[in-house]
GULO-888530 format. One record per residue (C-alpha): residue number from 1; residue in three letters; chain; x, y, z. Coordinates in steps of 0.02 Angstrom, whole numbers. Layout:
REM residues N
R   k   r c   east  north     up
R NUM ALA A      X      Y      Z
...
END
This chain:
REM residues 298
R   k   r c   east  north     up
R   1 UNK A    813   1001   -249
R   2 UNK A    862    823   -330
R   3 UNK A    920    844   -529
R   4 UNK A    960    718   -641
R   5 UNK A   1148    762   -641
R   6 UNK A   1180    741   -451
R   7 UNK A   1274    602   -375
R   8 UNK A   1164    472   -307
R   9 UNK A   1292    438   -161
R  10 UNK A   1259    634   -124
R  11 UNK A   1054    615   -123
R  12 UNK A   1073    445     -2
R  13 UNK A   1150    581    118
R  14 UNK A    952    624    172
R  15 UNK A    876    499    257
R  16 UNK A    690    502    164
R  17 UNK A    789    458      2
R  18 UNK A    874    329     90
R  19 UNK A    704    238    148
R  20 UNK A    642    288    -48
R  21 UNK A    780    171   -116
R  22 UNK A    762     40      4
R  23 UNK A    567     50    -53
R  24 UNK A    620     43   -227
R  25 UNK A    714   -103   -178
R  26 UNK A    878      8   -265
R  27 UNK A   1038    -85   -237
R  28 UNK A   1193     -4   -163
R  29 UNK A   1358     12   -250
R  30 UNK A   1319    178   -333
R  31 UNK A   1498    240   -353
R  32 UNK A   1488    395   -448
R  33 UNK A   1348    370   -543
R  34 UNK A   1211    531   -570
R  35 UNK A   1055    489   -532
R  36 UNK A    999    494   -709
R  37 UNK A   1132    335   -717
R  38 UNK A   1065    235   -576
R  39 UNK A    894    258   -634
R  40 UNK A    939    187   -808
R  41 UNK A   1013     64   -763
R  42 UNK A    866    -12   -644
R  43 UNK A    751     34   -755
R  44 UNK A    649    171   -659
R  45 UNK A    596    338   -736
R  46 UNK A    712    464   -692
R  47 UNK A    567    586   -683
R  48 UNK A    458    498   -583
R  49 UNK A    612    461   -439
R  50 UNK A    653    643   -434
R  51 UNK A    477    676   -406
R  52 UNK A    453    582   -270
R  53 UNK A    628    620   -181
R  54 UNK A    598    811   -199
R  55 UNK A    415    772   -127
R  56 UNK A    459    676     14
R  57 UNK A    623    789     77
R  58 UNK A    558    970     46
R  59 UNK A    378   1006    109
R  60 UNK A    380   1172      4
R  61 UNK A    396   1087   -166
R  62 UNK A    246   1079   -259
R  63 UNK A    251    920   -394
R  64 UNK A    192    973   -578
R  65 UNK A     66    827   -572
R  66 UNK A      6    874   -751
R  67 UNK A    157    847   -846
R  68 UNK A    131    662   -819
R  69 UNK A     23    530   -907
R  70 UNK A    -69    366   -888
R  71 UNK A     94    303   -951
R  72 UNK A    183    351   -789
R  73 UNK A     69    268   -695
R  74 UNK A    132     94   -691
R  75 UNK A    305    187   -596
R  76 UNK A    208    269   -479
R  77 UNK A    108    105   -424
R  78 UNK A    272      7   -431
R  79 UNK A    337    126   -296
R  80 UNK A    166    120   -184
R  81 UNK A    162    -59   -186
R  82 UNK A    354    -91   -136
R  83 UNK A    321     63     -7
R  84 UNK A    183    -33     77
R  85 UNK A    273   -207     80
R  86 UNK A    430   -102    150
R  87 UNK A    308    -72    291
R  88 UNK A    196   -204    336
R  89 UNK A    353   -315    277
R  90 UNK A    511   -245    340
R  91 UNK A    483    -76    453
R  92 UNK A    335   -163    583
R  93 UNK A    415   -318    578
R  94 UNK A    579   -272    618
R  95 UNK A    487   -149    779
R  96 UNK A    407   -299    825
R  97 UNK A    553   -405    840
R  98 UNK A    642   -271    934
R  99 UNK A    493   -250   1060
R 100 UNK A    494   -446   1092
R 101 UNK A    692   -448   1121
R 102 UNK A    649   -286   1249
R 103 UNK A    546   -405   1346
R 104 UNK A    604   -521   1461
R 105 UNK A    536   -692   1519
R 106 UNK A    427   -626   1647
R 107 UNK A    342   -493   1541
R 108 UNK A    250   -624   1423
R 109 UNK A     72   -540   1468
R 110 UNK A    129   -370   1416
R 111 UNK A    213   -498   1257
R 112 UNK A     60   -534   1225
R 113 UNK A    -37   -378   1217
R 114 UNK A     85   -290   1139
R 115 UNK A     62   -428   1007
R 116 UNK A   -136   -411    985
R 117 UNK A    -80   -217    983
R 118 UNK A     33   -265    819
R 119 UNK A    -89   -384    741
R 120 UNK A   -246   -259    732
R 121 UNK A   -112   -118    686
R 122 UNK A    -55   -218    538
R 123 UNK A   -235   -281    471
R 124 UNK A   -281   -104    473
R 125 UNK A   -120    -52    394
R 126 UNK A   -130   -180    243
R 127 UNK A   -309   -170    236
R 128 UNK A   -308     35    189
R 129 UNK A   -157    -16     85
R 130 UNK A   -244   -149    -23
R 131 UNK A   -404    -13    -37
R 132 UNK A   -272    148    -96
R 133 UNK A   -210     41   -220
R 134 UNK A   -387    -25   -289
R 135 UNK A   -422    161   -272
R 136 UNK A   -285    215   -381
R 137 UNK A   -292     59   -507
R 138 UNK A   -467     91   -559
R 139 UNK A   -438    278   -568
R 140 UNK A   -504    371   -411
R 141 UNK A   -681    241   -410
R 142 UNK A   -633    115   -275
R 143 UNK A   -703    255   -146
R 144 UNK A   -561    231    -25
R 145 UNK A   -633    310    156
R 146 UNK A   -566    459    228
R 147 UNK A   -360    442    166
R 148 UNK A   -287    587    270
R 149 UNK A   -383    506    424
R 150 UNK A   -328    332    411
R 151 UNK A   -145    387    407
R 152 UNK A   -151    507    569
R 153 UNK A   -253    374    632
R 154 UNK A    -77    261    597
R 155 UNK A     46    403    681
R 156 UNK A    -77    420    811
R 157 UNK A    -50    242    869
R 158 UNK A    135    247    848
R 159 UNK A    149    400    964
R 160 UNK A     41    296   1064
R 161 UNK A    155    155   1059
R 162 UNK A    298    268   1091
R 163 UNK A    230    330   1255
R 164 UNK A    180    155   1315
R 165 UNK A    368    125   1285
R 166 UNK A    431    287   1363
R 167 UNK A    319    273   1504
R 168 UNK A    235    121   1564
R 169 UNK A    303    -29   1492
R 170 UNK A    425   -103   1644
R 171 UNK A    601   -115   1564
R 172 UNK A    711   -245   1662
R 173 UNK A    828   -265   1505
R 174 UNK A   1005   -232   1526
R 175 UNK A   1049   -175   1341
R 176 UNK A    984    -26   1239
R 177 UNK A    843   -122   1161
R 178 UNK A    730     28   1225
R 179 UNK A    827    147   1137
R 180 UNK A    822     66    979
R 181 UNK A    645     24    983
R 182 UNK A    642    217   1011
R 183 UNK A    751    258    858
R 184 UNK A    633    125    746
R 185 UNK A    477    198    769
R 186 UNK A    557    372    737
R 187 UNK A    600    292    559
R 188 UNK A    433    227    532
R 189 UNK A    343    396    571
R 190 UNK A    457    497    443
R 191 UNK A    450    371    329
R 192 UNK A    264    353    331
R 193 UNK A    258    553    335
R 194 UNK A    344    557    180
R 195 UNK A    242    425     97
R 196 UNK A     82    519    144
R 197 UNK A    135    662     54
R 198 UNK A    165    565   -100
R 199 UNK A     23    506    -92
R 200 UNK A    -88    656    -75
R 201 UNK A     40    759   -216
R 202 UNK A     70    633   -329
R 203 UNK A    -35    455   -308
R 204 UNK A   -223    523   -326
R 205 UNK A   -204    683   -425
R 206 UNK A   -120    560   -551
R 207 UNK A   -267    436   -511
R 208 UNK A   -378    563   -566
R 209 UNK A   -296    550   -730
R 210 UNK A   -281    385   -768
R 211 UNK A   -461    389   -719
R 212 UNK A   -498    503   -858
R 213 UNK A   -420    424   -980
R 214 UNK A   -515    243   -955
R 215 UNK A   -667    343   -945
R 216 UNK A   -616    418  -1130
R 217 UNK A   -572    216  -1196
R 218 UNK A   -717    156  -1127
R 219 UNK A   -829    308  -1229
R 220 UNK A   -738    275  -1377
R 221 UNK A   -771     82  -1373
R 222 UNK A   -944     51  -1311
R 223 UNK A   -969   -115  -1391
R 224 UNK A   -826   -227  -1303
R 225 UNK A   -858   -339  -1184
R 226 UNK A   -817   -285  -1003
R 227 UNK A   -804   -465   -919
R 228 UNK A   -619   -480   -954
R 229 UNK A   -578   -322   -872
R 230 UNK A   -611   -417   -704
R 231 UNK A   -441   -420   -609
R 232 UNK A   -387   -577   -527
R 233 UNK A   -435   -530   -345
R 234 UNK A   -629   -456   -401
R 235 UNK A   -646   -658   -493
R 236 UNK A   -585   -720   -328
R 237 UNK A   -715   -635   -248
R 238 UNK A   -842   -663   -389
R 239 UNK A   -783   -864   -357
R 240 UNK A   -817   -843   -152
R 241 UNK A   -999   -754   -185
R 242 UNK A  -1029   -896   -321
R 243 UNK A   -977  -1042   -168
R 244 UNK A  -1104   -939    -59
R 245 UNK A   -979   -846     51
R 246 UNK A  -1039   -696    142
R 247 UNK A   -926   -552    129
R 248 UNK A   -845   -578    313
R 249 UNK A   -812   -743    266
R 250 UNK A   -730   -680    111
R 251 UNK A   -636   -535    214
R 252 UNK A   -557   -655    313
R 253 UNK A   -513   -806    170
R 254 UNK A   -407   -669     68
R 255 UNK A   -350   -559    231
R 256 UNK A   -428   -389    157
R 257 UNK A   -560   -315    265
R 258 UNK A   -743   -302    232
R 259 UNK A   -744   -158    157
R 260 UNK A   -640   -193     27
R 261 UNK A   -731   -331    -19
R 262 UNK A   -880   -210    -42
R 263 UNK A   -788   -104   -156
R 264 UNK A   -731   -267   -261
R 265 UNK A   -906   -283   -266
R 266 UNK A   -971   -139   -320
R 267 UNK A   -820   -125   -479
R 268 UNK A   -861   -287   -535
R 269 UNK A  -1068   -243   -505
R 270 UNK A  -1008    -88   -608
R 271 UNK A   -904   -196   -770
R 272 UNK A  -1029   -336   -763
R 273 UNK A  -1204   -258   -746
R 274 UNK A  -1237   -395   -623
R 275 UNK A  -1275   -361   -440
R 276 UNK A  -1362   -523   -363
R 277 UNK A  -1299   -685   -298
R 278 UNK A  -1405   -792   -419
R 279 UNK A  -1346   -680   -578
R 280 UNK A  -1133   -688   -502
R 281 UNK A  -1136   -860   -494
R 282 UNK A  -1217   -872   -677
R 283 UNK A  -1088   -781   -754
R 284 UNK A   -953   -865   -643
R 285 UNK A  -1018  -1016   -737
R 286 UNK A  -1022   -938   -884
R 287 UNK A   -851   -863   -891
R 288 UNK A   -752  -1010   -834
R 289 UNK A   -717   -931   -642
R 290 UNK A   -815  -1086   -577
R 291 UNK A   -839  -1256   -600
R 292 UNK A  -1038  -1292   -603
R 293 UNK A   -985  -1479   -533
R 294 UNK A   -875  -1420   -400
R 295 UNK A  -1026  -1291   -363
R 296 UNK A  -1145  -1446   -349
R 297 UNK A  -1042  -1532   -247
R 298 UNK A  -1052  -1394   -102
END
């Protein structure tokens, strides 16, 4: 178990905190520094980084969730946002790039449906990334589908990747690209294991209450006006409904999938008190998203 006194060179020794840094976007160079020290001085909350190393390295340890406060939650976030970039970013790019130098000249067809493979793999990927975080940012409402089956759905396409490796793609390469295509993808599964269990021990329970406690501001101040509350991605969308866009054609202009856009829709339905297209593009008006010229002009 990680404590605020250990060496941070000691903790790198497991590989999960190792990912969790590079995540974190921690910088090497630790020396002897504890990893109270190293904390400090990048200005993460020690609590919050031994919580998620001792989540994410010992499947026995059981987070105490309730000692934390809406005030953690802006570390928490931080760490799933960086987490996801580190994977639609860094970890699938980097397998992809090794898969395309495994593949020789005369393999372009299996190039190129090992790239159509990657492309609906990441849209999926960054879609259910975009709708955890909505989920967790407006405290456990944005109705994210069926977490736990979305990521086995993700492993379950990597082992599926891994035995199209293994067993069928041809392999007329003369270096040990294989192998570390091989040794990639068994980084990206315990990494993503480890982030799953974060998730499900530390990301919603804490969701639940940062939920709670905008549910208890909003009680106690029943009078203010809930248009500004609108972040910038649900005025982008109120912008696209306002120019007539259907929500496919708004799924595709910002790269979320559709149903993320309906669960935009439905918050800002829920802070505005407006559900049609006629009433959105009033308020758009209203509120400055729009211009009513540049609406004329379409």
């Amino acid at each position: 178990m990680y404590t605020p006194g250990m060496k941070m060179a000691d903790a790198i020794a497991d590989r999960n905190v190792i990912m969790l840094l590079d995540s974190l976007r921690f910088r090497l160079g630790f020396g002897d520094a504890s990893i109270d020290e190293v904390c400090s001085s990048r200005g993460y909350p020690t609590h919050i980084f031994l919580m998620l190393a001792n989540v994410c390295t010992d499947a026995s340890y059981v987070p105490d969730v309730s000692s934390l406060s809406a005030d953690d939650a802006p570390a928490v976030i931080e760490y799933v946002k960086f987490s996801h970039k580190y994977f639609s970013e860094s970890l699938l790019p980097h397998l992809h790039a090794l898969i395309h130098r495994a593949l020789s000249d005369e393999a372009a067809m299996y190039a190129d449906v090992l790239n159509r493979y990657f492309d609906q793999l990441l849209q999926n990927v960054n879609a259910h990334f975009e709708a955890e975080e909505l989920s967790f940012e407006s405290g456990g409402h944005g109705q994210v589908p069926d977490e736990a089956g979305a990521h086995f759905e993700f492993l379950e396409k990597l082992e599926d990747l891994r035995n199209l490796i293994v067993r069928y793609l041809p392999d007329n390469s003369t270096d040990n690209a294989r192998y570390l295509i091989l040794g990639t993808l068994q980084d990206l599964e315990q990494s993503l294991r480890g982030h799953i269990v974060i998730e499900e021990k530390i990301l919603f329970p804490l969701g639940e209450i940062v939920g709670k406690v905008k549910s208890t501001q909003t009680a106690q101040a029943p009078g203010r006006d809930t248009g500004d509350t609108l972040s910038l991605r649900e005025k982008e969308i109120v912008a696209a409904v306002a120019h007539g866009k259907t929500n496919k054609e708004i799924a595709d202009g910002l790269f979320i999938s559709i149903n993320t856009v309906v669960t935009h829709r439905k918050n800002i339905a829920r802070k505005t008190g407006i559900n049609s297209i006629a009433g959105l593009t009033v308020y758009a008006i209203l509120n400055g998203i729009v211009d009513l010229n540049e609406l004329n002009t379409n």
